[in-house]
PARODREN-647090 format. One record per residue: residue number from 1; z, x negated, y negated of N, C-alpha, C in turn. Coordinates in steps of 0.1 Angstrom, whole numbers, plus 5000, padded with zeros to 4 digits. Each point is the difference from the previous one (the first is absolute). Layout:
BEGIN
REC     k    n_w    n_u    n_v   ca_w   ca_u   ca_v    c_w    c_u    c_v
REC   NUM      Z      X      Y      Z      X      Y      Z      X      Y
...
***
This chain:
BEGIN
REC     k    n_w    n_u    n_v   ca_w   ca_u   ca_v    c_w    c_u    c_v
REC     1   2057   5755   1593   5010   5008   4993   5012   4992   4996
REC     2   5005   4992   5009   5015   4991   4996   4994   4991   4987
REC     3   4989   4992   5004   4993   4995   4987   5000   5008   4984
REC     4   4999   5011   5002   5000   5009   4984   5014   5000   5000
REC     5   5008   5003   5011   5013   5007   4994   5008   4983   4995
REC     6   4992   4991   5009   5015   4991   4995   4997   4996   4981
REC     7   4990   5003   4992   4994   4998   4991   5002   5013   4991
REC     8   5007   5007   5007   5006   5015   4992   4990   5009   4997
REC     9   4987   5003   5008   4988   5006   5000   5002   5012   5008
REC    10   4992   5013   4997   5005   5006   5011   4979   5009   4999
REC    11   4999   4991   5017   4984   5007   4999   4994   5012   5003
REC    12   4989   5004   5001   4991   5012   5004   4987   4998   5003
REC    13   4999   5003   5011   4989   4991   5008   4987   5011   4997
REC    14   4991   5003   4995   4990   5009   5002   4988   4999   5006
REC    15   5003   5010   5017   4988   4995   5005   4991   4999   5006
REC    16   4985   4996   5000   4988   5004   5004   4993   4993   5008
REC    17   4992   5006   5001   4992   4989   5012   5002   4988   4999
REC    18   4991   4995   4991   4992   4990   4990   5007   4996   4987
REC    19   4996   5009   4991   5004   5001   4986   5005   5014   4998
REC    20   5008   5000   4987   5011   5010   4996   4988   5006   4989
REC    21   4996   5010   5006   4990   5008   4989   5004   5002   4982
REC    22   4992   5004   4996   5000   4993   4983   5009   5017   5000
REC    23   5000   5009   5004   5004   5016   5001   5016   5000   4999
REC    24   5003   4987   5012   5015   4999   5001   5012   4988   4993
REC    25   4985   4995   4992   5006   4986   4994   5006   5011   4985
REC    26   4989   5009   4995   5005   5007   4988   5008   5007   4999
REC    27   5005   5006   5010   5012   5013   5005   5011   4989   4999
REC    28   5000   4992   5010   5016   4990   5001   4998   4987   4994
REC    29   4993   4991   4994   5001   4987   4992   5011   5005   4992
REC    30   4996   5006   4990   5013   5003   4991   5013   5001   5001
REC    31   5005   5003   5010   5013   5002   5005   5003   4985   5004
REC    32   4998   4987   5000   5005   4988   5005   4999   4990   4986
REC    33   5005   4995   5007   5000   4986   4988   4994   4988   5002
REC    34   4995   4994   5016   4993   4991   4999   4993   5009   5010
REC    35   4988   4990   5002   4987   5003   5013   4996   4986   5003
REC    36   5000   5002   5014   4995   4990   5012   4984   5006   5007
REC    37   4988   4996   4994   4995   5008   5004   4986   4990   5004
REC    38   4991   5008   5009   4987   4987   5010   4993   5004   4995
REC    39   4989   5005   5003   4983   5005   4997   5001   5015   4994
REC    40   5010   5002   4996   5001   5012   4995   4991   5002   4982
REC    41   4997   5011   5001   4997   5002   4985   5009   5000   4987
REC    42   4997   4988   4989   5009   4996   4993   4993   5005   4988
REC    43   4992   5007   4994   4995   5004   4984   5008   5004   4990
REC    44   4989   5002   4993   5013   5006   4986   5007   5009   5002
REC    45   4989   5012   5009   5012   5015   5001   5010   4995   5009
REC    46   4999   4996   5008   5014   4995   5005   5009   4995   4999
REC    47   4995   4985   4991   5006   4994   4993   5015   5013   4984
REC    48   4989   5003   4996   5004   5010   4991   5011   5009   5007
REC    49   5000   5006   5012   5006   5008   5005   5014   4994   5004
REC    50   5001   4991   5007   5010   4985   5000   5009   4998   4987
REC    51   4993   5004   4987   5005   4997   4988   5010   5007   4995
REC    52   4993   5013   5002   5004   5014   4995   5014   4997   5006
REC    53   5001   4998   5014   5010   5002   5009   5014   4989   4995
REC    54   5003   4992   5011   5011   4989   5000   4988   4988   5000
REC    55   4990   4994   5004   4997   4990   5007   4997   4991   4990
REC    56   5005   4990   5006   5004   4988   4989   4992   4987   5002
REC    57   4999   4998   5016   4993   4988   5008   4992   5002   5011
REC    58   4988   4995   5001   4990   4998   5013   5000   4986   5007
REC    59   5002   5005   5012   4998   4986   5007   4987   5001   5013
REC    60   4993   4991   4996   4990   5005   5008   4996   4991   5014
REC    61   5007   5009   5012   5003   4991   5015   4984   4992   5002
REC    62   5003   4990   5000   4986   4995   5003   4992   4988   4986
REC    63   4991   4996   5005   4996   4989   4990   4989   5009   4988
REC    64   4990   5008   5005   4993   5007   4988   5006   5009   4990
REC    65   4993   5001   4993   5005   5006   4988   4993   5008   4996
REC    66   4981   5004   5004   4991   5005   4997   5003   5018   5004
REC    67   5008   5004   5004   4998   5010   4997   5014   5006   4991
REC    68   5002   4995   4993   5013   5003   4990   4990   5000   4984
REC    69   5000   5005   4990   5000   4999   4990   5004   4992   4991
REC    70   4999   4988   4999   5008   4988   4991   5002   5004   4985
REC    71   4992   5006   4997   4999   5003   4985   5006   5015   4998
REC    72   4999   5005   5009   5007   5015   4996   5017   4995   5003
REC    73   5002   4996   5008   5015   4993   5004   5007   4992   4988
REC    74   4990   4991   4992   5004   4990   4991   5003   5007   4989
REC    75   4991   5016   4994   5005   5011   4990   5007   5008   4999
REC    76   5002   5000   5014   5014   5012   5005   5012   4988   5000
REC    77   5000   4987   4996   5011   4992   5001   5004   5004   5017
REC    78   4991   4997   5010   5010   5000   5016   5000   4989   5006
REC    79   5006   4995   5001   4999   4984   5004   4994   4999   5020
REC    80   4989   4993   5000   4993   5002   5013   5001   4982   5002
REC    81   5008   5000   5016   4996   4988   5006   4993   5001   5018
REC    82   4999   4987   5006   4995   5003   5008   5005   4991   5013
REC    83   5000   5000   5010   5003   4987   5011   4991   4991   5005
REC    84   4991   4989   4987   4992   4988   5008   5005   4997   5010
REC    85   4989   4996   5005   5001   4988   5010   5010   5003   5015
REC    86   5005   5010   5001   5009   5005   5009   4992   5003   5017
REC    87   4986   5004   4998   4996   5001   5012   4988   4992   4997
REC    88   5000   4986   5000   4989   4989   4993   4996   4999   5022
REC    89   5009   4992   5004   5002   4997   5015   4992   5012   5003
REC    90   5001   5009   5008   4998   5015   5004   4989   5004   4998
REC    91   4998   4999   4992   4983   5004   4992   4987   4989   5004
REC    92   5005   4983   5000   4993   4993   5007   5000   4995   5012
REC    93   5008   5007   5009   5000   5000   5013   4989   5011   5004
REC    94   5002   5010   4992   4990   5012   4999   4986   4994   5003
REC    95   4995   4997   4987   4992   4992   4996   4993   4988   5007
REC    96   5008   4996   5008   4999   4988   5009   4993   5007   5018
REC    97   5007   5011   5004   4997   5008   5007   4988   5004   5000
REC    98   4996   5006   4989   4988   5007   4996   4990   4996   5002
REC    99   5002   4980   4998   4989   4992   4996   4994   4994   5015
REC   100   5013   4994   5008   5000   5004   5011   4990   5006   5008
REC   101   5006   5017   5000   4995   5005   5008   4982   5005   4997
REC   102   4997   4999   4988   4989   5001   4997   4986   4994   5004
REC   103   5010   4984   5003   4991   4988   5002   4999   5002   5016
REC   104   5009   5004   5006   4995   5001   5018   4997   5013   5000
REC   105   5005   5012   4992   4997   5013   5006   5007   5000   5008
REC   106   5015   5004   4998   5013   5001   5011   4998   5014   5003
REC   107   4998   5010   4990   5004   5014   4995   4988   5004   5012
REC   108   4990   4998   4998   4992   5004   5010   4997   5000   5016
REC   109   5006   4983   5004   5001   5000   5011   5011   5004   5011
REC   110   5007   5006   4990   5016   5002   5003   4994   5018   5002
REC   111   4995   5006   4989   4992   5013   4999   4995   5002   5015
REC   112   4993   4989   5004   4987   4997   5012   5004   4999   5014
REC   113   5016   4998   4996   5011   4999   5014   5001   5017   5001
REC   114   5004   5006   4990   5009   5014   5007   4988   5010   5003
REC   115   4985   4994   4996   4991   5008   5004   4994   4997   5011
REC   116   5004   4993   5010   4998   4994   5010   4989   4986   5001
REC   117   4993   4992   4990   4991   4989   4998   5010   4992   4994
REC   118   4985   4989   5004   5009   4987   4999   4986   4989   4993
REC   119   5008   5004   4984   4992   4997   4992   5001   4986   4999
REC   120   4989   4990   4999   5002   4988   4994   4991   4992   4987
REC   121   5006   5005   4988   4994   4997   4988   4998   4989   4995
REC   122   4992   4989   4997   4996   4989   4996   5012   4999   4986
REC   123   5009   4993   4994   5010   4999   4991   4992   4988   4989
REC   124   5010   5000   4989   4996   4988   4995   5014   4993   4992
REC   125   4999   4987   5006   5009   4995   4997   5007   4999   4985
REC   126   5006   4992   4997   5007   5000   4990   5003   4988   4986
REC   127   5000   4990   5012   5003   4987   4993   4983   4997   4998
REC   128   5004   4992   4984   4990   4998   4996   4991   5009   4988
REC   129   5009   5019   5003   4992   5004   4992   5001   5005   4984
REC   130   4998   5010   4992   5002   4998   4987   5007   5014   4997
REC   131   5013   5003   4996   5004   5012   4997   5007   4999   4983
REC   132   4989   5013   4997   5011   4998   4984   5010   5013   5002
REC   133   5011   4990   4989   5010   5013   5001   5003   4998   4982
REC   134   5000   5016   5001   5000   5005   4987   5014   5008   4994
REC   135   5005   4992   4990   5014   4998   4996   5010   4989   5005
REC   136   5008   4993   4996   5006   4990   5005   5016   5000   4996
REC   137   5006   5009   4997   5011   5008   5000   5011   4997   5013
REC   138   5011   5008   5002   5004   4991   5013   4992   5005   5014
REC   139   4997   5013   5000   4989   5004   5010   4992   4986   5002
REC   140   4989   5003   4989   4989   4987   5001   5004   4988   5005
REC   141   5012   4994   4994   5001   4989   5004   5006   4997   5016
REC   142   5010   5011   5002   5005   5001   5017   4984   5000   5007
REC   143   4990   5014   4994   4988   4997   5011   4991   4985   5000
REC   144   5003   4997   4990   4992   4986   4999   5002   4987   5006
REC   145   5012   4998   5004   5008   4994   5010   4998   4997   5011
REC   146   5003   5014   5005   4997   5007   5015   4981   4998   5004
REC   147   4993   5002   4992   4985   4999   5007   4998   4985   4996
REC   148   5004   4993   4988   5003   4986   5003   5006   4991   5009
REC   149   5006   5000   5010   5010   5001   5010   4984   5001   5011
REC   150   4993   5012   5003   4989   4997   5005   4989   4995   4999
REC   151   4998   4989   4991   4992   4995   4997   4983   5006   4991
REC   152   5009   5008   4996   4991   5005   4985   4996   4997   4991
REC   153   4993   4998   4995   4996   5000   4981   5004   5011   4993
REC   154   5008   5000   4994   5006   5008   4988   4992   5003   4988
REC   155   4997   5007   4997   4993   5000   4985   5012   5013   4993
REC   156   5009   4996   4991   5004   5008   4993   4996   5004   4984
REC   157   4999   5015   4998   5002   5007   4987   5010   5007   4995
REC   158   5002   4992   4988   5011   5008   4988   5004   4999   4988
REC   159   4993   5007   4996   4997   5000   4982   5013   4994   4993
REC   160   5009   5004   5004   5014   4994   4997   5011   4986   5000
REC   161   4987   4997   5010   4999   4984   4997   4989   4993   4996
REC   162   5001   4992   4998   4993   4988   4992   4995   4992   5006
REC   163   5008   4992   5014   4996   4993   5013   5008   5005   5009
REC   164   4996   5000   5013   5004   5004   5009   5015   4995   5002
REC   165   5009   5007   5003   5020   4998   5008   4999   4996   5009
REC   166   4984   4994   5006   5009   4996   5012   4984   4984   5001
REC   167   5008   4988   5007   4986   4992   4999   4991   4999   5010
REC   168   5003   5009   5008   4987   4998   5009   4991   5014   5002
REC   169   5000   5008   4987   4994   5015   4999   4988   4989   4987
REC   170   4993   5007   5003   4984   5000   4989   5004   5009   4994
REC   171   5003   5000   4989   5004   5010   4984   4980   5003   4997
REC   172   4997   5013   5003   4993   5005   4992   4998   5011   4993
REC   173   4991   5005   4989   4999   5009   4991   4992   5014   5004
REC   174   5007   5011   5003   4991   5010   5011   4988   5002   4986
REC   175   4991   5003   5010   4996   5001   5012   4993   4988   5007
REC   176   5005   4988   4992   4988   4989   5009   5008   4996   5011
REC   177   4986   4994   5008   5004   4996   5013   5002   5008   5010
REC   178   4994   5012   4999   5001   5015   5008   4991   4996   5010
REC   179   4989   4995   4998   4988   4996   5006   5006   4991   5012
REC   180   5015   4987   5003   5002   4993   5003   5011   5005   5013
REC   181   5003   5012   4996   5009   5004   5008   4997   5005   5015
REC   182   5008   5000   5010   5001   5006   5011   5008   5015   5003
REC   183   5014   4995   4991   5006   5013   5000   5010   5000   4983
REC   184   5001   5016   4999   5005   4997   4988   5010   5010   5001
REC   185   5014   4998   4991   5015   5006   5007   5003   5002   4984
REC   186   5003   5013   4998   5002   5010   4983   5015   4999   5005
REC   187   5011   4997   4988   5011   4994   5003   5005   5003   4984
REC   188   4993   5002   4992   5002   5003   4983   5008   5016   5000
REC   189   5006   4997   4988   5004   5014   4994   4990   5007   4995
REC   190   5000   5014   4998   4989   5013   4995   5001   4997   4985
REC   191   4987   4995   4994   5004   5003   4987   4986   5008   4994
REC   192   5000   5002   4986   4989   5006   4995   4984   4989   4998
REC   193   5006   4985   5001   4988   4991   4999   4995   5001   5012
REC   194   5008   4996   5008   4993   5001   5019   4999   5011   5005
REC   195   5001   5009   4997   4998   5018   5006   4980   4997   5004
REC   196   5001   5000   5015   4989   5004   5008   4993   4986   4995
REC   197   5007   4990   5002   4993   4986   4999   4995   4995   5012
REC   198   4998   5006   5015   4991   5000   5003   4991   5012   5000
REC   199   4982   4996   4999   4997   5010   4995   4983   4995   5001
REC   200   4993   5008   4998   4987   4997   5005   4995   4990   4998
REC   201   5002   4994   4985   5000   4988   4996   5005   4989   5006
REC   202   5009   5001   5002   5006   4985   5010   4995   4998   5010
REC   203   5001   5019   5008   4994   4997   5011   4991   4994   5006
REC   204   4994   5005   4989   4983   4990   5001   5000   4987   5000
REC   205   5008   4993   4993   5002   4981   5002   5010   5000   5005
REC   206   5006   5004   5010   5009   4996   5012   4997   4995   5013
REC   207   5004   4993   5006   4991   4993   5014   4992   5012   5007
REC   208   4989   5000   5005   4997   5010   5010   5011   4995   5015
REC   209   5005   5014   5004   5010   4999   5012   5011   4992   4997
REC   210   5008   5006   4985   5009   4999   4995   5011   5009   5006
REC   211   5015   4996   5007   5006   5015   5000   5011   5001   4988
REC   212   5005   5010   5003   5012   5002   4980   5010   5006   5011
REC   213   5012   4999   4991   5012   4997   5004   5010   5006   4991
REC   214   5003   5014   4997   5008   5004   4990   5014   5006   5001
REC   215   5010   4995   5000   5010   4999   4998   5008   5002   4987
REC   216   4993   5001   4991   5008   5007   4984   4997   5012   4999
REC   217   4987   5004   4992   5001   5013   4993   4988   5008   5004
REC   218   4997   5006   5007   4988   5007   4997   4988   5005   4994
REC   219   5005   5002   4984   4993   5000   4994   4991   4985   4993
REC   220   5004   4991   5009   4995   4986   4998   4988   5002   5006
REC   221   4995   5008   5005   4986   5000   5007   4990   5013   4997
REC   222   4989   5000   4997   4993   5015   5001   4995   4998   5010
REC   223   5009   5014   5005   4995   5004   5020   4986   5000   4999
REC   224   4996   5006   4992   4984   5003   5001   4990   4988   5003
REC   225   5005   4990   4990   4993   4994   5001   5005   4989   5013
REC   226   5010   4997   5004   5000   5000   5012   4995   5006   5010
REC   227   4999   5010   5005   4997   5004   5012   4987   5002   4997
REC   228   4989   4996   4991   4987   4993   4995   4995   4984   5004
REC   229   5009   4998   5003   5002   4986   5005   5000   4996   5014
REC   230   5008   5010   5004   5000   4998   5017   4992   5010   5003
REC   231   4993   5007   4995   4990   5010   5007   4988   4986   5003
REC   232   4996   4991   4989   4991   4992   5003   5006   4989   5003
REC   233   5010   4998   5002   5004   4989   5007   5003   4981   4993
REC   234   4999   5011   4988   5003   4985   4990   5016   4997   5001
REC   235   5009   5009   5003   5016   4997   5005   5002   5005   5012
REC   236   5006   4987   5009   4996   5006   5011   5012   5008   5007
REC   237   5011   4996   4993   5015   5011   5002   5005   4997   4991
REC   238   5014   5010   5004   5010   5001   4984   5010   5004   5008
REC   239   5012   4998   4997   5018   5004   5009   5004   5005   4979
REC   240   4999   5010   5000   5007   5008   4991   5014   5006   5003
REC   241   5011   4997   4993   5011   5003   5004   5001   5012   4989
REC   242   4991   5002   4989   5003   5010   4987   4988   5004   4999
REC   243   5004   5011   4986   4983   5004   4994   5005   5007   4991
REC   244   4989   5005   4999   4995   5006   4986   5009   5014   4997
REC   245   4999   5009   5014   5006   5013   5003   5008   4996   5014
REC   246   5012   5003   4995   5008   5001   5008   5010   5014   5010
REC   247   5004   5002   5014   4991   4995   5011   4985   5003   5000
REC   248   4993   4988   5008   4984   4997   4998   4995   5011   5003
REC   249   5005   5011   5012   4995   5010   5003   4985   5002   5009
REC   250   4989   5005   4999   4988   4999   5008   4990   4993   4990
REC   251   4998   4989   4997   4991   4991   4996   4992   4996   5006
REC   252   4990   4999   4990   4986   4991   5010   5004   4984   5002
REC   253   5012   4996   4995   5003   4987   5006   5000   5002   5013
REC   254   5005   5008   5008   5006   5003   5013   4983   4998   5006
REC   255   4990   4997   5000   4988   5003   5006   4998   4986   5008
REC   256   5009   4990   4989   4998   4985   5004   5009   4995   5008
REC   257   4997   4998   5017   5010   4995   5007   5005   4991   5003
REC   258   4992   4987   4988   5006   4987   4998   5010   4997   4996
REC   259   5006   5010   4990   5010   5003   4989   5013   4995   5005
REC   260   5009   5004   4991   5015   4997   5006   5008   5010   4984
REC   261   5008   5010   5004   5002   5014   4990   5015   4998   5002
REC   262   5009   4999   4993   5015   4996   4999   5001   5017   4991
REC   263   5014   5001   5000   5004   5016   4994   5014   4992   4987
REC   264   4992   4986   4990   5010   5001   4988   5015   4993   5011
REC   265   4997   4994   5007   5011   4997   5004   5002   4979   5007
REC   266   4992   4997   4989   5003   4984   5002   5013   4997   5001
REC   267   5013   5005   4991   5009   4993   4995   5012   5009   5008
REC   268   4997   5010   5010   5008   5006   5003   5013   4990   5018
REC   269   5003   4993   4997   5010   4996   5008   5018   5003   4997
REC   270   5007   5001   5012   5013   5006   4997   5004   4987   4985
REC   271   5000   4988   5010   5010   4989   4989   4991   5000   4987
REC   272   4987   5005   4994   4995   4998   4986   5008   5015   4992
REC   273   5001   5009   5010   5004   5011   4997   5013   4998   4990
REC   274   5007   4998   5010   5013   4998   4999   5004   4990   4991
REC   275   4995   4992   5000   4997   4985   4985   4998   5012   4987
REC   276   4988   5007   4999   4998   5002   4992   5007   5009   4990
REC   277   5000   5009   5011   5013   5016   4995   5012   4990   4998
REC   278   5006   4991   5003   5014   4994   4994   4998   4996   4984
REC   279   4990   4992   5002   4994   4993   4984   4997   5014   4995
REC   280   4989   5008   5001   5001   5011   4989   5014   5009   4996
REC   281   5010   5001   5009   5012   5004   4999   5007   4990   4988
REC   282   4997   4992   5001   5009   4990   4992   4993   5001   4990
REC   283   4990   4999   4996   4991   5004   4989   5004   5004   4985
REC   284   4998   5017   5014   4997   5011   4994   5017   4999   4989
REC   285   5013   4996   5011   5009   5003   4994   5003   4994   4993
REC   286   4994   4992   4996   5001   4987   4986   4996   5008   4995
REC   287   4987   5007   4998   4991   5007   4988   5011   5011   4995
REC   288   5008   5009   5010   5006   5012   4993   5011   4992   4993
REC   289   5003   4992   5007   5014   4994   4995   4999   4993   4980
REC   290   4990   4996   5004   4997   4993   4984   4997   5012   4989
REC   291   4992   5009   5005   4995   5014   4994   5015   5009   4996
REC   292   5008   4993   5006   5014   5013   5000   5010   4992   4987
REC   293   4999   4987   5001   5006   4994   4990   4998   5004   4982
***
């Protein structure tokens, strides 16, 4: 709060579980002048509704952008930005965790304690093996470090470059080299080219006893054709921190107790928090400020 006021802002917090339903974004958007807003629904009607009203600027807390409307925003003239790179650390600690625990099966034996057994699962090490990571962004590049650091092979993808940013990542062109991999860590933003880029097709030339690793977007994978995958055993786990439908709710993922199921919350620590909401504050109040001149 002291943060808005010292910036002459005066806020309104609206709020829901999860996300601020599209019902309450139409009733009150209009009445403000900027928005700080997460995974919330950003379309035209809402967009539109925002217009009608005061709203002048979107700032969108967090690194994606996929659920905002770029083009309905760019014709309503509303100026949309966003906070890269701000929970880059956080998200590949995540990520680093996940990879972790997947390779010894922490989640299980820890499971295997409060049920009274005393599980002891054959693991597989680490060094020496092959993980691609997909996007190389500041995420990508913090996670690429870090499993570099344990003696990994890196194979990175990202259309957006040319050769790899960093020199000890293998720059390749998805989908090759799927076949080469051990584990593979989704780290890209949602767009309309990669929507459900993994997908039966890949799956099929991906290592057998491959696990995935998703930490961006959900819709980066077709569940279906995942949990196609591990029914036969061609992936042999996955630590999903997102998906498709959010919360996951009762899915047939849940059948697989190799798994590792996060609730959208890689990037959630106090100090990224707090980093972040300052920079979008500051932002946002540039955006009204220039808008008002």
């Amino acid at each position: 709060m002291e943060s808005f006021l010292k910036k002459d802002m005066d806020p309104t917090f609206l709020k829901s579980d999860q996300t601020v339903s599209k019902d309450l974004l139409l009733r009150h958007l209009p009445s403000f002048d900027g928005w700080i807003l997460g995974d919330e629904v950003c379309d035209q009607e809402v967009l539109t509704s925002g217009k009608d009203g005061r709203l002048k600027a979107i700032l969108r807390w967090g690194a994606g952008l996929d659920n905002v409307d770029l083009r309905a925003a760019s014709d309503l003239q509303i100026p949309v930005t966003n906070t890269p790179g701000t929970f880059a650390n956080e998200v590949a600690d995540m990520a680093l965790g996940y990879l972790i625990s997947l390779s010894r099966e922490i989640s299980q034996v820890s499971e295997g304690i409060f049920e009274g057994e005393w599980l002891k699962p054959i693991g597989v090490s680490l060094e020496g093996k092959n993980v691609g990571v997909v996007g190389l962004g500041a995420i990508g590049v913090a996670i690429s470090h870090r499993v570099q650091v344990l003696g990994m092979e890196v194979f990175g993808y990202d259309p957006a470059f040319e050769k790899s940013p960093l020199e000890f990542v293998k720059f390749k062109t998805w989908p090759l080299g799927l076949e080469e991999l051990d584990f593979l860590i989704l780290a890209c933003p949602l767009t309309s080219e990669n929507r459900k880029m993994i997908n039966r097709r890949t799956l099929s030339s991906i290592k057998q006893g491959c696990s995935i690793i998703n930490v961006a977007r959900g819709g980066l994978i077709d569940q279906e054709a995942l949990i196609e995958a591990l029914q036969v055993q061609k992936i042999k786990s996955v630590a999903l921190d997102v998906y498709e439908t959010e919360p996951l709710g009762l899915s047939p993922l849940l059948k697989f107790k190799q798994n590792l199921y996060g609730s959208h919350n890689a990037s959630n620590t106090f100090e990224a928090v707090d980093r972040t909401t300052q920079i979008a504050i500051e932002k946002l109040s540039d955006f009204l400020r220039r808008n008002s001149e």
